[in-house]
Structures are given as structure tokens and as C-alpha cells.
N, C-alpha and C positions, 0 to 999 in steps of 0.2 A: 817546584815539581811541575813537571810539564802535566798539559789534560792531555785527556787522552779524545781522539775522537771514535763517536759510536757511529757506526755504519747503520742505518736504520734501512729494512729492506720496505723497497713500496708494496703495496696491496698489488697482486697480478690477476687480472682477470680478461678473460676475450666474451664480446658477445658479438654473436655470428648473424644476421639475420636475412632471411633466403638464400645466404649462399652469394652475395650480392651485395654486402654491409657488413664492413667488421670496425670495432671499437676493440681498443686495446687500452691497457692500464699498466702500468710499471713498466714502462718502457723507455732505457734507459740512452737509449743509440737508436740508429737506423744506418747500416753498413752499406749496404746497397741496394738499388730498388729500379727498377726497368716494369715491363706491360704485361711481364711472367713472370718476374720472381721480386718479394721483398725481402732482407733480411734484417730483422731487427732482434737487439739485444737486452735480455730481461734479468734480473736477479736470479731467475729459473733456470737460464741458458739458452742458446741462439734461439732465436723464434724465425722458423723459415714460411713464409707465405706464396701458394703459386699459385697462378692464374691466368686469365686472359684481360687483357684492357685494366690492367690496376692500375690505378691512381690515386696517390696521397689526400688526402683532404687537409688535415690537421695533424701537423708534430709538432708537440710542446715537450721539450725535452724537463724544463722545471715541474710539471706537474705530471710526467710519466704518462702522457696521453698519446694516444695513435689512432688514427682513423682514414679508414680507405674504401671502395668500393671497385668495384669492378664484378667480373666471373670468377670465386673464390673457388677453388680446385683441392686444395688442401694447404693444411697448417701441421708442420710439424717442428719439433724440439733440438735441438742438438744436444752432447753434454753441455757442461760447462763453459761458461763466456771464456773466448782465449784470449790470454793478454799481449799485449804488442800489436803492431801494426800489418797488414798487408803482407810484407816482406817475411819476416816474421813467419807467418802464418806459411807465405808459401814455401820455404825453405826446410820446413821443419821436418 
């Protein structure tokens, strides 16, 4: 009898601090990311980050960590993570 595999979802959490520091948790991807926009990908669904002068610090995709800093402008969700690639995405 085949096992079966269990999907365990990570812990998500963001902590924001001045606006200027952000720590992210259950973070499973990072799609793409320039000095105004990051997008990364959570069990929650897309996480889109904007700003001015952002910069990656730390991505560990094994333990769902993110962390960046710059002028953090806003954070927001998309639905659900879309699957496939690029192409994909943009053809749909």
C-alpha cells in the first residue's frame, strides 16, 4: 500500500517594523523581486510587497523565512498560489 504524503502547511506570519523591516515566515517561493515590487508565495496565496529600495536580506526556502528592508509601502494577498509557470500564468 503506497503512504500517502501529508502536506503540512508552515506557521505565516509578517512582522512589519517602522515601515522599513519586514520578517516573513511560511514562505514558500519568491517569484520575483526588483527596488518596487517583491512577490512571494505563502500557503495563504501570493504575498505582494511594494516599496522603494527593497532589498532581500535572507531567503531560506527550507525553513519558510523572508526578510527584507527598505521603504515598505504596502503588503498585500492575492488569491490562491497559481500553479504552472510564467507562461502559464500569462496566457490564461
Amino acid at each position: 500500500m503506497p503512504e500517502e504524503k501529508k502536506t503540512v502547511k508552515a506557521p505565516h506570519s509578517l512582522i512589519l517594523e517602522n515601515r522599513r523591516a519586514l520578517t516573513a515566515t511560511g514562505v514558500s517561493n519568491v517569484d520575483s523581486f526588483d527596488e518596487q515590487t517583491i512577490v512571494a508565495y505563502t500557503d495563504l496565496g501570493q504575498l505582494i510587497i511594494r516599496g522603494s529600495k527593497l532589498q532581500i536580506n535572507k531567503l531560506n526556502i527550507e525553513t519558510g523565512e523572508l526578510t527584507l528592508n527598505g521603504d515598505i509601502s504596502s503588503m498585500s494577498y492575492s488569491e490562491t498560489q497559481l500553479k504552472g509557470g510564467f507562461l502559464s500564468r500569462l496566457f490564461k
